[in-house]
Structure formats: C-alpha cells, structure tokens
N, C-alpha and C positions, 0 to 999 in steps of 0.2 A: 786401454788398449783392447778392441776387438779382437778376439781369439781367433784365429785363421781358420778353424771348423765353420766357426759362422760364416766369416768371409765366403770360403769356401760353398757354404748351402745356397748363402743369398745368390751365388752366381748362378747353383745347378740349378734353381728354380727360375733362371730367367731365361734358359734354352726352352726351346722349343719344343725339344723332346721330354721333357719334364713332368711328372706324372704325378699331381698333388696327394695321390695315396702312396706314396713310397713313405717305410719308413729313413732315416737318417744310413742306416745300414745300405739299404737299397739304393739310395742317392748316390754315396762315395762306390760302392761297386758299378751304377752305371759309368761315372765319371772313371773309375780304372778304366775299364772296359772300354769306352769310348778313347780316352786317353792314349792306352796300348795299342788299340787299332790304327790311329793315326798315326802313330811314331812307330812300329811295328820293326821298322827298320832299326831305331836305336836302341829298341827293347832287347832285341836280338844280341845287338852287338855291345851294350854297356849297362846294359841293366833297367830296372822298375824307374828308379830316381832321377837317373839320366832321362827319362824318358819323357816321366812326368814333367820335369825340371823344360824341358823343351818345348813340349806342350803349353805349358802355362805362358813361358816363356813368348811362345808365337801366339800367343791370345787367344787359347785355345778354346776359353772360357771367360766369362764377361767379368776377370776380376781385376784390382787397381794393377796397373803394371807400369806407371811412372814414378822415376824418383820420390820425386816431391809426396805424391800418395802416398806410396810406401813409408816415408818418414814420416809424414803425419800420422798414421797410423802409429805408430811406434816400434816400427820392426827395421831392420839395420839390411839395409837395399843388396849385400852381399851377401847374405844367407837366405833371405826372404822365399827366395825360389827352392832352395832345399829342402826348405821347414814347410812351404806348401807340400813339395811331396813327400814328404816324411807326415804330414798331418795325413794327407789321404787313403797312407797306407796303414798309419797308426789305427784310423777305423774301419777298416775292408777288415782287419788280422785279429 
C-alpha cells in the first residue's frame, strides 16, 4: 500500500507551482495554503478537513480519485478523502 504522504508529494510535484527545493514541510504547507484558499468558504464555515476533504474531492490536486484507484491502492473509498486530509495536516502540525 502507498502511504497517502507519498501519494500526496507525487501530486504537489506535478503542479506547476512546484518548487523542487521545497522541503516535505514546505510542500504540505503550500498544498494547505493553496487548499484553504480555494475552499475558503468551507474553511469558514466547517473547518480544515471539510475543506480539504472538498478540495481533493473536486480534483484539486492531481491524485487518484476514482473508485477503482482508490481500491487498488488499498484504502476503503469511504474514508480515503478524510485520511488525505488528515495526512496533510498530520504534516503542516
């Protein structure tokens, strides 16, 4: 099973805004930051997780987001969007 950190990297490195001297640190706070911005609305009104959860959710970010991925991978298609932003904020904190 890929660890959704990685998942996670491999996709901040394929924006365009991506900046190959970031450290790991620096990556998951752009990707907050970017994140909260676009959802800024749901950040407000439901919190970090809801936010991110939305964000990933509308393809926010270049990571697996159908079914079938998702279970390949080995992660359970009904938490997967949580545990992304739960992993994001696990390394911003």
């Amino acid at each position: 099973m890929t660890p959704l950190k990685n998942i996670i990297l491999d996709a901040i490195k394929k924006e365009d805004s991506y900046n190959p001297n970031w450290t790991e640190i620096q990556s998951f706070r752009w990707l907050l930051d970017t994140a909260l911005r676009s959802k800024s609305y749901d950040y407000e009104k439901y919190g970090a997780i809801y936010a991110l959860k939305e964000f990933f959710m509308g393809i926010g970010i270049h990571i697996p987001i159908w079914t079938e991925e998702i279970k390949s991978l080995g992660y359970d298609e009904t938490t997967y969007w949580e545990n992304l932003a739960l992993t994001v904020l696990s390394e911003v904190d």
